[in-house]
C-alpha positions as CSV (number, residue, x, y, z in Angstrom):
1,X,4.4,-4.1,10.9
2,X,3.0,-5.5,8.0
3,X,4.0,-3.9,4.2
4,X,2.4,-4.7,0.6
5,X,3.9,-3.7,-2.4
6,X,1.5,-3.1,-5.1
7,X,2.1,-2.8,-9.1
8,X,0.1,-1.4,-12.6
9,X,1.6,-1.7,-15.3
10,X,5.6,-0.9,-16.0
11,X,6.6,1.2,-14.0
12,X,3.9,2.3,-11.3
13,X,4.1,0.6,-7.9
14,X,2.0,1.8,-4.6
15,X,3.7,0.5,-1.0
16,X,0.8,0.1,2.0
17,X,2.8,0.1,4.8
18,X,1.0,0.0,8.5
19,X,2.7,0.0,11.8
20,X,1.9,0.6,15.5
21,X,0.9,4.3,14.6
22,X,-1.2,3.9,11.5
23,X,-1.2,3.0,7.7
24,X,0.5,5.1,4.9
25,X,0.7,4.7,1.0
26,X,3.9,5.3,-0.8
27,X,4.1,5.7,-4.0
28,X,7.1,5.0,-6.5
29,X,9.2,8.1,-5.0
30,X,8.1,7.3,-1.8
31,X,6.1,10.1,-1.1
32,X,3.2,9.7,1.2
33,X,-0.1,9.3,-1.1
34,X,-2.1,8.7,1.9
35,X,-1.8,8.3,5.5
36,X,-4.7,7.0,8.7
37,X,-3.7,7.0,11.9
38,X,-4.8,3.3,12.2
39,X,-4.8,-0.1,10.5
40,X,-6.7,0.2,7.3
41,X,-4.4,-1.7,5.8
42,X,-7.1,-4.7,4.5
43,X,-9.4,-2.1,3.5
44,X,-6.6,-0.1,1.6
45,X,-5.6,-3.3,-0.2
46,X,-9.1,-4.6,-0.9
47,X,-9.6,-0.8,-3.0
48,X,-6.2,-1.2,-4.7
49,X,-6.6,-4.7,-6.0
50,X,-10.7,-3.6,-7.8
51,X,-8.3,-0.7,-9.2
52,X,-6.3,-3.5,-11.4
53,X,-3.5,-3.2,-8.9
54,X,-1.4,-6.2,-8.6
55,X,0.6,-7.8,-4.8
56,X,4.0,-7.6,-6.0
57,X,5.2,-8.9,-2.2
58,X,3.5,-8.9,1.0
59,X,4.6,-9.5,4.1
60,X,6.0,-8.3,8.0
């Protein structure tokens, strides 16, 4: 499992999250943003980060 937590700004913060099954993207409530059922987690971060989004933690 491997989980990045992503931030803009104040108060908005993105989770990638990708596990045996696929990758999902949380947002601030949790809430499923977007969901593959395999790893794009590299390609997910790689779009996040050109957005201005910053790694807040990443990690297993």
């Amino acid at each position: 499992m491997r989980e990045t937590v992503l931030a803009k700004g104040e108060t908005a913060t993105l989770v990638i999250v990708t596990t045996d099954t696929g990758t999902e993207v949380l947002d601030e409530e949790e809430e499923v943003v977007e969901t593959f059922p395999d790893d794009r987690h590299q390609e997910l971060l790689t779009r996040y980060l050109a957005q201005g989004w910053e790694i807040e933690e990443d990690g297993p």
